[in-house]
Each structure stands twice: as structure tokens, then as C-alpha cells.
N, C-alpha and C positions, 0 to 999 in steps of 0.2 A: 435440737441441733439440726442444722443442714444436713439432708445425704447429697450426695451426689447427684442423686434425682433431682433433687431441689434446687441444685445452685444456678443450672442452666435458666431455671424461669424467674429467679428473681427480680424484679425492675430494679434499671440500669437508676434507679434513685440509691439505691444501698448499695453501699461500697463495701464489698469485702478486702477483710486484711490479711495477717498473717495466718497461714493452712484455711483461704477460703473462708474465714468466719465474719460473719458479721460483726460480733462484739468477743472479746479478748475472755480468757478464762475469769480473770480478776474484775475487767468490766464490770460481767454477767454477775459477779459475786456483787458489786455494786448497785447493778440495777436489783438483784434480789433485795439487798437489803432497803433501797430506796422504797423499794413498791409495796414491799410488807411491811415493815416498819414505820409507821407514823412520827414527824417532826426530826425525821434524820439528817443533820447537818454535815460537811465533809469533818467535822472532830470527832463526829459519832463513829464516822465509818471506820476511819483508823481504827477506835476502840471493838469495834464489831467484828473487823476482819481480818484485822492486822494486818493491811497494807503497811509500810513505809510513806508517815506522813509525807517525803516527800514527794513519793512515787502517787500517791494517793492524788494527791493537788493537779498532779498533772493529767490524771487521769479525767477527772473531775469535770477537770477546764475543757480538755478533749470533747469530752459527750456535750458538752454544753452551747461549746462549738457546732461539734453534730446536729444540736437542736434535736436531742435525743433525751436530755434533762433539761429543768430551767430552774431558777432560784421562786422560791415560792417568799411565804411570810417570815419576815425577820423578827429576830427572838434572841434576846438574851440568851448566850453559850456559855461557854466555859470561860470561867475567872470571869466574869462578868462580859464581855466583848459581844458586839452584835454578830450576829450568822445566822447564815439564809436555810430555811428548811430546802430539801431538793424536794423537787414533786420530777416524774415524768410527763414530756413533753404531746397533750393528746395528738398534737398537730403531727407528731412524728411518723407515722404509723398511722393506719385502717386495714382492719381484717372481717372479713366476710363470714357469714355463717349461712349455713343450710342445714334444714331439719327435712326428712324425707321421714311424712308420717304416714300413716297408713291411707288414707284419703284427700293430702292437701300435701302442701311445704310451707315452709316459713325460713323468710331469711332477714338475719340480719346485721348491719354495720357497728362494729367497737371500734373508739383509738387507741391509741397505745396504751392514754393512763387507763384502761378498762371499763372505759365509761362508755356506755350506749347510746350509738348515735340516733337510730332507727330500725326499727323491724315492722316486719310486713308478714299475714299471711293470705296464702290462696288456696280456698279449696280444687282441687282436679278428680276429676273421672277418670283419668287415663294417668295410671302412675307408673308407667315405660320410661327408661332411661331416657329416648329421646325428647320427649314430653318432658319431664322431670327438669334434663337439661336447662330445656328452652326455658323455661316459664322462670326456672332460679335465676337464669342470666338477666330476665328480664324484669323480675322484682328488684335484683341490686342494681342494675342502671337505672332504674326510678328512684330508688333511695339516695343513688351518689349522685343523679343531678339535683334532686333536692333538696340537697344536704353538702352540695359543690365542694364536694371531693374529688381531689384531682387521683386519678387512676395511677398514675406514676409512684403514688404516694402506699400503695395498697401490698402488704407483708404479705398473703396469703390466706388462705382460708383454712375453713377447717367443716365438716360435715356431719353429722348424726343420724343412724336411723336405728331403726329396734332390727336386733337379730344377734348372734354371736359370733365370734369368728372362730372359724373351723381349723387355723394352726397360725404359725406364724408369717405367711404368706399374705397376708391381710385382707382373705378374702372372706366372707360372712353367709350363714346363714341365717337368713333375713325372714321374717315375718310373713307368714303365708300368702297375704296379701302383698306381697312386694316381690313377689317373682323374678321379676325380672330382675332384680339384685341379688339376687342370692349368688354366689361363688361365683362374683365376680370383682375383678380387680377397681373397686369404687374411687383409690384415692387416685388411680391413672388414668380412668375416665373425667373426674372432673380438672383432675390438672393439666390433661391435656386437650381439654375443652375450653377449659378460661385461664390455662397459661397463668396457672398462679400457682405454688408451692398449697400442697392438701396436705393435711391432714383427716384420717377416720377414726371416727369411736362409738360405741353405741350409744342409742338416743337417752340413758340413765346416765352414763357416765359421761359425757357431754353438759347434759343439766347441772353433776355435781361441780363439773370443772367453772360453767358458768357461776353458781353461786358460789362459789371461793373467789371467786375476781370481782365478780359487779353485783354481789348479793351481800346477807346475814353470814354468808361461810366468810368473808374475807376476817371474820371477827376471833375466828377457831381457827387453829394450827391442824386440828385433826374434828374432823366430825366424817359421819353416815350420811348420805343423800336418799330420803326414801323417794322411790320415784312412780307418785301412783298416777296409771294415764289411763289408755285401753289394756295395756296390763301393767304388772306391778314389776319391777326393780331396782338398782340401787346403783348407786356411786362410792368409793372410797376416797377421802382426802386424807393421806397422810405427812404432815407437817407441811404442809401447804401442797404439797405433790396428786396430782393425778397416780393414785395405785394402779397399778393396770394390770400387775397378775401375769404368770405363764405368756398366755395365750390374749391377751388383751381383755378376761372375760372378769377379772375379778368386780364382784358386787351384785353377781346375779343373785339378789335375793330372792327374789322370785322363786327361784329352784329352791329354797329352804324350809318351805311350805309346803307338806302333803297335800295333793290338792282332795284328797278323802275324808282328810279330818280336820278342812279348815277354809274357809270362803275364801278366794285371792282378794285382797283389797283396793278393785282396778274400779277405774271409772264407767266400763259397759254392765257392768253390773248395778251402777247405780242408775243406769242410762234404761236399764229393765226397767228396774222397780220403780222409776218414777214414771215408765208409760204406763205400767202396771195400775199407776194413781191417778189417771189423765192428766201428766205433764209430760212432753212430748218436748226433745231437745234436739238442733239440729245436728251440732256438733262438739265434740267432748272438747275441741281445745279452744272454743272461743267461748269454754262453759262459765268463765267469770264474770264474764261481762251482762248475763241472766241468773246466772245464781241466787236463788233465795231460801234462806236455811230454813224457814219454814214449810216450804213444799211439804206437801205429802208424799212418804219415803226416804226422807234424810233421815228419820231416826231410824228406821228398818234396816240401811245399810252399815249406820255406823254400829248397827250394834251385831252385825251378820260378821262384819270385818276385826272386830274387837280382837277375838283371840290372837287371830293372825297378826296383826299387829303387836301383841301383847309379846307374842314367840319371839318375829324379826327384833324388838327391840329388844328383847333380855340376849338373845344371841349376839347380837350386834356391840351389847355393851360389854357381856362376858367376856368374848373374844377382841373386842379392836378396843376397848379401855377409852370409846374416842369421847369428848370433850362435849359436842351433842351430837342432836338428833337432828335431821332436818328434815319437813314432811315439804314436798316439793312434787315438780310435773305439773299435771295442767289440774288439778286438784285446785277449787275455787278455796282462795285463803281464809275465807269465813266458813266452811266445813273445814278446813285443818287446823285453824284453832278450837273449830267443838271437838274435834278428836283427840287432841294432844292430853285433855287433863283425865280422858278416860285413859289413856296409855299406862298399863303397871309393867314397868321394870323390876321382877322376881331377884332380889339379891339376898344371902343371908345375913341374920341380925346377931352378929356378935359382939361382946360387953357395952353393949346402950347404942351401935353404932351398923351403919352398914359400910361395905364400900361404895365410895365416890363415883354416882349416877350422871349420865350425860343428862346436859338438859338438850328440853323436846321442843324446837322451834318450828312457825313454821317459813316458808322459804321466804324472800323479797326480791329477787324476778317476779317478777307476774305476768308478763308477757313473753311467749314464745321460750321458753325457757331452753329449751334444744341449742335453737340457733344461736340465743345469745352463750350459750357453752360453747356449743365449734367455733363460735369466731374468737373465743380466747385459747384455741389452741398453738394456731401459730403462735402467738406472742411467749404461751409458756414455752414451746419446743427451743426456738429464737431464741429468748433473751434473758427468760429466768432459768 
């Protein structure tokens, strides 16, 4: 939803209606059902949300008008009659994403319907907010003029970096290396740097929100995000929702691991043990694009990190019931598929049976995963 904050920077393209909103209660209940449910037609929706067919129709026509939906493939409906799937309109809408990692950023462009226009990343020596600043403003203006997007058209953004926040005030204790961000107000720095509607969240929970929109999560109403990078944490999706917890901090798996009696399952550990082999790797997030599961040291770590994994998933499953697993972050997807079938989920066996185990996938971002998470923030705050 809009605060207050928000409404002053939104471009004069979106028109707010009644109390200031962009889209109407029942709208928003429309765009939900359009964008999670596959082959929804306006017959569907009645039955989904129980609008008032007629009220529905009109609503319908309205966004469509908007160019906020459009009629997709016609399909035999009900009683036989043709009718148009709705899809969401990409052209409607573009949101920006920024990852602030520990040694680089990565930013990048989504449209409305959640599809990935472009990302980018840059490594920096100097990871100061003003630096930080510049350099994101200046990865999304190479994106939107290559990708000729007009700026009028742009909802807002959304941001990621590793740390937690310290209360409800939204300010974060950030990553030792990120100083300069720590308890400070991150989402009123950049929205009033690029005069765009912010959103903040940490760089795990960021990731999960991206793969529930433009990844394998859009497939599960409820799954885990494991988020293995330069350290390990996690994401919540519950029934399609960002969990966020008290304090913004829910998913910190990471904290659920003694670090005494069990190896964390982060990437600079593997980032050791393969100079330890003479493989020498420049940087952990652009580690897909050299990754070979044969190196010497791939087995070493996956099998250092085994328990630990073996723990986060049986806790993750006993507790949150969720649907799967998703092994995500900048974790090369050919090491998260050798991990996944070592993974034991510990359930009890009673009369021939266990209970119902998430399955263990691994992500489909592969690129930049951070950023493409912050830039589906606005859109879930907005419109779902």
C-alpha cells in the first residue's frame, strides 16, 4: 500500500482515486487473482471473489481501459461461449531493483506482469552511500535507455542488502562491511535521491520475494527461500505473501545454526576451499557463469555443509508445513542440484507413512537475484 511518504513521489502517469489509492480494494482483489491464477477469465473472477457480475464487468473494463490488464488467449468458458484469459499489462508499469552487496550492486528492471526486463551488475571498491547512490542511478539509466522505457511509466523501487533491522523504524543493521548503511534510514535515502516510491528488505528476503513473482516460487502458494551467498539466509512465502515478521526480520535462518556444531552453508567458504585446491575465483555473484562441479573442493564443501542443511530443512519443514524448498542466492544451480538429493528431511514413520515433505528445488533467477526481488516489491506493496 501507499503511505503517505509515497504518494507525493509517484509519477503524475498513475492516477490516484478514491483515499489516495492507486487501485480500489476489489480492483487489488482482481489484480491478485489475475496474476496468481493461470487462465482467469472475468466468469472466473465472479466465482473467485464474489464480486457482483455486474459490478465485476465494470471493473474489468475499467483497468483495461487503464491498460493496467489486457485480454490475452481466447478459450472456450462457460456453457461453451468464448472468453478472454486476462493477463497483466507489462507495458503498465516498470520497477527498479538494487542489491547492495558487499563488494558490488546489481540493479535491475521488471514490468508489471513480473517479467524481467534487464539487470546489470558492478563490482565497487567504495561501497559509501554516495558512491552506492551514483553508480545504481547510473546502471538503471543504461538499462531504461536500452530497453526505452519511458521514466513516466516507472512505480517505484524497491532495494536489498544483508543486515537486519534493529525495530520498526526501518533502519538496519547491515553487514560489517557496509558501514556506512547501518542505522540508517535506507528507504528515505534512495527515495529521495531518485524520487521514486522505496521500498527495503534484506538481501534473503528480497531473493524469496523475487522468486515467487519471476522464478519456480510462482508455482507454490507457500515455500522457504534458502539463501546461500557470502552467508546463509532465508526467505518466507506465505500463500503468496512476503512474511516479514515483528520486526522485518523473519527467515533469518542463518541464526538457527550453532555456528559450533555445524559449518554455515555460505559461498566464502567454498570460495576457501577451492583456493585451498588452486581454483582462484574472482567473485561469489558472478560465480555461475565459471562454475564447474568438477573443481576440486565441490565435494569437500558439500559435504562440510550437509548437516547444516540437513537441520535448516527438517526445522523449516516441521515448523512452516511449507510446500518446498528452494535453494537460491548466488549459489551456481549445478551445485544446488548436486545438494538437493543429499538433503534428509528427519520426519517420523508412522503406519507405512510419513508426513507430507516439501519438495527441494533449486531456484530459476539465475541472475542477480537480489535485485530482481526489490523490484517486485513495489508492485506486491501497490497492487497485490
Amino acid at each position: 500500500m501507499l503511505s503517505s511518504d509515497h504518494i507525493p513521489l509517484l509519477r503524475p502517469a498513475f492516477e490516484l482515486g478514491k483515499g489516495k489509492k492507486l487501485f480500489q480494494d476489489n480492483e487489488r482483489d482482481i489484480l491478485k487473482t489475475v496474476f496468481w491464477q493461470q487462465d482467469t477469465t472475468q466468469s472466473s473472477l465472479v466465482e473467485r471473489t464474489r464480486i457482483p457480475q455486474q459490478t465485476m464487468s465494470r471493473l474489468v473494463k475499467s483497468l483495461i481501459e487503464r491498460k493496467v490488464l489486457k485480454n490475452g488467449e481466447q478459450i472456450v468458458g462457460n456453457r461453451g461461449k468464448p472468453a478472454y484469459v486476462l493477463e497483466f499489462n507489462g507495458q503498465f508499469a516498470y520497477c527498479i531493483g538494487v542489491s547492495i552487496l558487499l563488494d558490488a550492486i546489481s540493479v535491475a528492471i521488471l514490468d508489471f506482469s513480473g517479467k524481467v526486463i534487464a539487470s546489470s551488475l558492478k563490482a565497487l571498491q567504495d561501497m559509501s552511500i554516495k558512491t552506492v547512490l551514483h553508480e545504481s542511478e547510473m546502471l538503471a539509466k543504461q538499462l531504461i535507455t536500452q530497453h526505452s522505457i519511458s521514466t513516466d511509466r516507472l512505480l517505484g523501487m524497491g532495494v536489498g542488502i544483508s543486515g537486519f533491522f534493529t525495530s520498526t523504524d526501518g533502519k538496519m543493521n547491515t553487514h560489517h562491511k557496509l558501514e556506512d548503511w547501518a542505522l540508517v534510514d535506507i528507504s528515505k535515502l534512495f527515495s529521495d535521491y531518485f524520487k521514486l516510491p522505496t521500498w527495503v528488505v534484506n538481501d534473503a528476503t528480497a531473493a524469496a520475494a523475487g522468486e515467487g513473482m519471476a522464478g519456480v516460487g510462482r508455482n507454490y502458494k507457500n515455500f522457504v527461500y534458502l539463501f546461500i551467498s557470502a552467508a546463509f539466509g532465508g526467505g518466507l512465502v506465505s500463500n503468496g505473501d512476503i512474511l516479514h515478521g515483528t520486526h522485518g526480520n523473519a527467515g533469518e535462518l542463518g541464526d538457527m545454526i550453532p555456528p559450533k556444531l555445524y559449518v554455515h552453508p555460505n559461498l566464502e567458504i567454498l570460495k576457501r576451499i577451492l583456493l585451498k585446491n588452486g581454483i582462484e575465483i574472482d567473485s561469489i555473484y558472478n560465480l555461475q557463469e565459471t562454475f564447474d562441479i568438477n573443481w576440486p573442493g565441490v565435494e569437500e564443501w558439500t559435504y562440510k555443509v550437509q548437516d547444516a542443511l540437513d537441520f535448516v530443512a527438517t526445522a523449516c519443514s516441521a515448523i512452516l508445513d511449507s510446500q518446498a524448498l528452494i535453494i537460491g542466492g548466488h549459489i551456481p544451480r549445478e551445485l544446488a542440484e548436486k545438494l538437493i538429493p543429499k538433503i534428509e528431511i528427519y520426519a517420523q514413520f508412522r503406519r507405512g507413512a510419513k508426513r507430507p515433505l516439501p519438495e527441494i528445488v533449486p531456484s530459476s533467477v539465475k541472475q542477480h537475484p537480489v535485485a530482481v526481488g526489490a523490484a517486485t516489491l513495489p508492485i506486491r506493496a501497490i497492487c497485490l
